[in-house]
TISETI-193709 format. One line per 5 residues: number of its first residue (from 0); their letters; for each residue z, x, y of N, C-alpha, C. Coordinates in nm, 3 decimals, m for minus. Layout:
% TISETI-193709
NUM = A = Z/X/Y/Z/X/Y/Z/X/Y; ...
END
This chain:
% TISETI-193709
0 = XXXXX = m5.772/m4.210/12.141/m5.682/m4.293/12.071/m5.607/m4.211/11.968; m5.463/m4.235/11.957/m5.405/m4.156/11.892/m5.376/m4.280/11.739; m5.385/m4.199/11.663/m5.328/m4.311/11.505/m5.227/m4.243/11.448; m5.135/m4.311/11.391/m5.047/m4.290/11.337/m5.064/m4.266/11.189; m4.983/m4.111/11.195/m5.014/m4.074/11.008/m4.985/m4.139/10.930
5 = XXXXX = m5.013/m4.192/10.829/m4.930/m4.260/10.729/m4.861/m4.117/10.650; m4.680/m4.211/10.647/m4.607/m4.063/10.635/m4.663/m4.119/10.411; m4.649/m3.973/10.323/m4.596/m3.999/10.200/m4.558/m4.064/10.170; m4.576/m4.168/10.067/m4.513/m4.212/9.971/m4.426/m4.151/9.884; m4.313/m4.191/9.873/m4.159/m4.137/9.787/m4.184/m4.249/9.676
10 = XXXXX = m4.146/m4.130/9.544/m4.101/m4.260/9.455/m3.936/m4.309/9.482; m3.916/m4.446/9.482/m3.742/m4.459/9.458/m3.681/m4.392/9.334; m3.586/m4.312/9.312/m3.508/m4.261/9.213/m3.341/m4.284/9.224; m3.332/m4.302/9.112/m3.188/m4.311/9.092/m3.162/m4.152/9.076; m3.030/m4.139/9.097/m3.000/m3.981/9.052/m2.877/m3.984/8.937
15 = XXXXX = m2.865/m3.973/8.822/m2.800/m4.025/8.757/m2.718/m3.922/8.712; m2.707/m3.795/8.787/m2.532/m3.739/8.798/m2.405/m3.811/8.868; m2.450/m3.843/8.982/m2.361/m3.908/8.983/m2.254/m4.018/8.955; m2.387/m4.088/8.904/m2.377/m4.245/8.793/m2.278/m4.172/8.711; m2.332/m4.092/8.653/m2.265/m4.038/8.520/m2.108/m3.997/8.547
20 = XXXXX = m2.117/m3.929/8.663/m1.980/m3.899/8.681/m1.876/m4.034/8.740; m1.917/m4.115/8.760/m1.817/m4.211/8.791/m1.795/m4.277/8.672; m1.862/m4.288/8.578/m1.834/m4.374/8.459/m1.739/m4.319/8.373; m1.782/m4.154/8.368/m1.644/m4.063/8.325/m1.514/m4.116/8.399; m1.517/m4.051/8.496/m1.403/m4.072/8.566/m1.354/m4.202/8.579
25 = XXXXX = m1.413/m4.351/8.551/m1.364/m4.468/8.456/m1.293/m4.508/8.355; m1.399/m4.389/8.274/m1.364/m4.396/8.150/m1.224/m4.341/8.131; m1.186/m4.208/8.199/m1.065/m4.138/8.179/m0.980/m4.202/8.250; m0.967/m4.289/8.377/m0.882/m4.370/8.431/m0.808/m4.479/8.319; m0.944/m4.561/8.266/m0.858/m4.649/8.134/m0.790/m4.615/8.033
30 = XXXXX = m0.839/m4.480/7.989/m0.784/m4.434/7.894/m0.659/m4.376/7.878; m0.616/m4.346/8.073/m0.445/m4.297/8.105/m0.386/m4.405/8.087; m0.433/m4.526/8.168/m0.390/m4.636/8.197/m0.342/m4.704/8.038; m0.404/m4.666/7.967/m0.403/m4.830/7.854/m0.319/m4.775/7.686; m0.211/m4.817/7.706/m0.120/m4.770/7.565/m0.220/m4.856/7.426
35 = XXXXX = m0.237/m4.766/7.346/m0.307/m4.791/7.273/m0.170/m4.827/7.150; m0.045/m4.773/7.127/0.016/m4.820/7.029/0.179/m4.837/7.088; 0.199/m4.953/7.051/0.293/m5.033/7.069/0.446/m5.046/7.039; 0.510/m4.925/7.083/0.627/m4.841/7.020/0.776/m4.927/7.036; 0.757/m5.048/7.100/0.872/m5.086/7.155/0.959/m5.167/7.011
40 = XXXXX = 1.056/m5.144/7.013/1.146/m5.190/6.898/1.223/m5.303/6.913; 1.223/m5.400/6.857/1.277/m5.559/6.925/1.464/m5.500/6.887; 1.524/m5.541/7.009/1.645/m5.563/7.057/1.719/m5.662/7.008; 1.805/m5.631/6.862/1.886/m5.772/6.840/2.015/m5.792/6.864; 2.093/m5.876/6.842/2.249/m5.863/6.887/2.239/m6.002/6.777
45 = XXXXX = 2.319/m5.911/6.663/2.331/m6.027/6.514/2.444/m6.125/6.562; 2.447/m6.228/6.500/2.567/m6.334/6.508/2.637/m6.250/6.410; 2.813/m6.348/6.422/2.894/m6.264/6.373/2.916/m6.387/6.282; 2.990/m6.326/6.153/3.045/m6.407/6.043/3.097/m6.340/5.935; 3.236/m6.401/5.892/3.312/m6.304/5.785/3.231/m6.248/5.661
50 = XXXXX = 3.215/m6.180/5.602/3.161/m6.213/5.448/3.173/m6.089/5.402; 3.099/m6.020/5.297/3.092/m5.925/5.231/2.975/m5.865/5.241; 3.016/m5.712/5.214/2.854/m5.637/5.280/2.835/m5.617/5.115; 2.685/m5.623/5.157/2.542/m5.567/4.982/2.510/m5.448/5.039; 2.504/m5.410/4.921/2.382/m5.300/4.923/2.268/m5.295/4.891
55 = XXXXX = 2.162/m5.210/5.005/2.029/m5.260/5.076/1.962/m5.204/4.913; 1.834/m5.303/4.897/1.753/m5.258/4.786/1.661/m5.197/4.829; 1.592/m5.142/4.743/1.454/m5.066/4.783/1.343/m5.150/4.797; 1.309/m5.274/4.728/1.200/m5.341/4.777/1.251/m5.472/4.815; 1.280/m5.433/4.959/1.317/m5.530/5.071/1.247/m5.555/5.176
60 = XXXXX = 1.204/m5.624/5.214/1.117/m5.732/5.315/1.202/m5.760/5.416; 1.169/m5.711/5.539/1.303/m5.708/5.696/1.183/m5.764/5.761; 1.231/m5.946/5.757/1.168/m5.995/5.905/1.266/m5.974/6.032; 1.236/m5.951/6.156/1.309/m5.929/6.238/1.268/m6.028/6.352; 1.372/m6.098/6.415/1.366/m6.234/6.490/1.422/m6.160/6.637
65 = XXXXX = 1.367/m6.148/6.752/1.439/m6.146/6.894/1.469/m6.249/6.962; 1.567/m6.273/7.040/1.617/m6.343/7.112/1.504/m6.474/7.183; 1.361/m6.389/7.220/1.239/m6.471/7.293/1.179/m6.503/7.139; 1.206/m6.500/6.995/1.096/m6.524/6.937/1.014/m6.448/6.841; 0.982/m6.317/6.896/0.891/m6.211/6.858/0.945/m6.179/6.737
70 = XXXXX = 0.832/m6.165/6.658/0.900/m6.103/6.480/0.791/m5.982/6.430; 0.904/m5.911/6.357/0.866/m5.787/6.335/0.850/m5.765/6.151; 0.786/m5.729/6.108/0.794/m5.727/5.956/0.793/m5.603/5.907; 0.918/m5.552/5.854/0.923/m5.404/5.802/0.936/m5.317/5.965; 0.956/m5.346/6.052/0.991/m5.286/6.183/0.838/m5.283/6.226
75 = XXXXX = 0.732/m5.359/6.241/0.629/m5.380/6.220/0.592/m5.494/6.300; 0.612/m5.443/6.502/0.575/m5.585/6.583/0.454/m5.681/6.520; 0.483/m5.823/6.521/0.374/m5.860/6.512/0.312/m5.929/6.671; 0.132/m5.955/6.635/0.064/m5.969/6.792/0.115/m6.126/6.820; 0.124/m6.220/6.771/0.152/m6.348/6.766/0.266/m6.397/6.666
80 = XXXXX = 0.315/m6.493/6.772/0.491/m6.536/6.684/0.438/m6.719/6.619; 0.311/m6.722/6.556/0.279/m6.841/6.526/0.316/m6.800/6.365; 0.338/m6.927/6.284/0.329/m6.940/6.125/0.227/m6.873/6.027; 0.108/m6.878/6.075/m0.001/m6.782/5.997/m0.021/m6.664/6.024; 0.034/m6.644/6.132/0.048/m6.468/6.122/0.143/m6.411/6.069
85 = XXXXX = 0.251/m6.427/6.067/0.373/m6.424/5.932/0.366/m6.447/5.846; 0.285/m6.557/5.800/0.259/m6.572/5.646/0.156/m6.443/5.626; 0.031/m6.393/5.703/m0.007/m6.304/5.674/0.045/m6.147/5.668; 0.100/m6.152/5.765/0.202/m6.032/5.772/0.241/m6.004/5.631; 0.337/m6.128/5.577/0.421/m6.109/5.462/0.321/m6.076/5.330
90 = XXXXX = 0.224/m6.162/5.321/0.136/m6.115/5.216/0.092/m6.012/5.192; 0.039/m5.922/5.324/0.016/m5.762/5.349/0.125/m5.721/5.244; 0.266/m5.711/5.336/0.361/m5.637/5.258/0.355/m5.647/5.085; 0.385/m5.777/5.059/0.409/m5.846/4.962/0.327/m5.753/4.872; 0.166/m5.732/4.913/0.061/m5.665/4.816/0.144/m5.560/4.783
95 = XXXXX = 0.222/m5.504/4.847/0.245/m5.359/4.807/0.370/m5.334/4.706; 0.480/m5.463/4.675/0.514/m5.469/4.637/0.571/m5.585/4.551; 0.663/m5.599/4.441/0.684/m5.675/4.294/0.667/m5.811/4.391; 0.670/m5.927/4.348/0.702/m6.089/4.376/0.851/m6.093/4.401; 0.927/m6.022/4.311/1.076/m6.058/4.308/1.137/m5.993/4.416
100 = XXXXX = 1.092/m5.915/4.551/1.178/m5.877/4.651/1.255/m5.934/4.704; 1.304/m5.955/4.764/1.447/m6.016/4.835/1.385/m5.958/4.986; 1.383/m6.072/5.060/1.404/m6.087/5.190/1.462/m6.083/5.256; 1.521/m6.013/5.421/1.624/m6.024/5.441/1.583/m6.111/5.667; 1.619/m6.143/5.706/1.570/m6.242/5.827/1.692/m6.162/5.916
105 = XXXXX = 1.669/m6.147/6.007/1.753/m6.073/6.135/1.692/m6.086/6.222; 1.821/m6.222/6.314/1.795/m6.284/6.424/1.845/m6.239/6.466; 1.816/m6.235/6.589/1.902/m6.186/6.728/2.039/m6.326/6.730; 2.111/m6.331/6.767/2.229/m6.430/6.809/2.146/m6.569/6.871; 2.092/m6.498/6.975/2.048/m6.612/7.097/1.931/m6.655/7.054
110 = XXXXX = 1.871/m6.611/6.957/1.692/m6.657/6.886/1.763/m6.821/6.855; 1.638/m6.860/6.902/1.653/m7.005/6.852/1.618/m7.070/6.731; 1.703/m7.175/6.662/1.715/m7.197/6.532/1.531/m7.195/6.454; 1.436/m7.271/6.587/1.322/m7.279/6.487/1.244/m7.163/6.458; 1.272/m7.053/6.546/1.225/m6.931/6.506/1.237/m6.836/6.356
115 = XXXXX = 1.351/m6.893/6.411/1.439/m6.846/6.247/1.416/m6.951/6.095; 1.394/m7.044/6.134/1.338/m7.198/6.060/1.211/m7.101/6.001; 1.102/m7.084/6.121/0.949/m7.015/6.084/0.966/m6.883/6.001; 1.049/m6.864/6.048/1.017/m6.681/5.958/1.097/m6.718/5.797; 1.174/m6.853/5.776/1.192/m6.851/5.619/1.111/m6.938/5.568
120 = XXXXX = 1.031/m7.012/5.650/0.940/m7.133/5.590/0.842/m7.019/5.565; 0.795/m6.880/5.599/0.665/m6.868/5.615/0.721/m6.710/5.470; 0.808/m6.721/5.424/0.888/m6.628/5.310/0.858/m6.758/5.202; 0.887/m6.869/5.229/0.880/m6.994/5.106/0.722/m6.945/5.062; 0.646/m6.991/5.195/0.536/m7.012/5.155/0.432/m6.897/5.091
125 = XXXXX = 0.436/m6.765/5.096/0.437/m6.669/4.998/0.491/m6.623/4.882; 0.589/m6.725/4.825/0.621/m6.725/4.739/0.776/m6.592/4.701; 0.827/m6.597/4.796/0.939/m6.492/4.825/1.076/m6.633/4.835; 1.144/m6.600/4.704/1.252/m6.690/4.676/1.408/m6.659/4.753; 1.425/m6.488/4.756/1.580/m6.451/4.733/1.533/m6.412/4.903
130 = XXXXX = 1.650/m6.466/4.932/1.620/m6.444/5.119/1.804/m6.437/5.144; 1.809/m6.375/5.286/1.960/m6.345/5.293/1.923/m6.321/5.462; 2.065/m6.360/5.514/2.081/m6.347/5.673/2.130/m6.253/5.711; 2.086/m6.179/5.831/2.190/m6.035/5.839/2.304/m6.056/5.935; 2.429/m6.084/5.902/2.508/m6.077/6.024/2.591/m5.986/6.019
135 = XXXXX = 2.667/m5.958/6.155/2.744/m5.893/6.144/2.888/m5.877/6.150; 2.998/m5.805/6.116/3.115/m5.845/6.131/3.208/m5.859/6.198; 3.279/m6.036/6.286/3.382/m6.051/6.373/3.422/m5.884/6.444; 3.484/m5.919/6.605/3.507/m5.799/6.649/3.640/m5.819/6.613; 3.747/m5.747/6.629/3.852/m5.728/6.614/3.943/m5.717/6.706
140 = X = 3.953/m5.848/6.816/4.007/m5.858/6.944/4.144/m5.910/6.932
END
């Protein structure tokens, strides 16, 4: 009678070079993939209207309004176009400088009125009085 050897017992092992190397090579995939800072500059096209040009002060507050909405503070995208993030936005700034700045709001043309409504309700509500519209001047057709 013939019997069959019992073959060795193996332990199961992971081999964890290779593990390792795919998680790298993950890791460096997301890290091509994923813009970490947010360079894009909102696109305005001011309404036009006669008036007289000022000259810009030094502690001035530039909310900036695009056409979809999006507002920028000090050229400074913000992540959300809701009321409390503008009011926070503005307070940031605000810390850094007097109460008495002057505000200035630059809508795009096509931004819609309540956008532009939010970004001076949310200048009231920090306590920022002197606010001004930026337009620009008739073409000459």
């Amino acid at each position: 009678m013939k019997f069959l050897q019992k073959r060795g017992h193996h332990e199961a092992s992971v081999e964890l070079t290779p593990l390792i190397d795919v998680v790298f090579l993950l890791l460096i995939f997301f890290m091509v993939s994923t813009t970490f800072i947010r360079e894009t500059q909102l696109k305005i096209d001011l309404p036009e209207a006669a008036g007289e040009l000022q000259e810009v002060e030094d502690d001035l507050i530039e909310i900036t309004v695009d056409r979809v909405g999006d507002y920028a503070v000090n050229d400074r995208l913000l992540v959300k176009n809701d009321l409390r993030t503008l009011v926070r936005a503005l307070e940031e700034v605000l810390s850094e400088r007097p109460p008495s700045s002057r505000v200035i709001v630059t809508a795009d043309a096509n931004a819609s009125h309540q956008a532009v409504v939010r970004a001076m309700d949310a200048a009231g509500k920090v306590g920022l009085t002197r606010l001004s519209i930026t337009t620009q001047q008739p073409s000459q057709e």
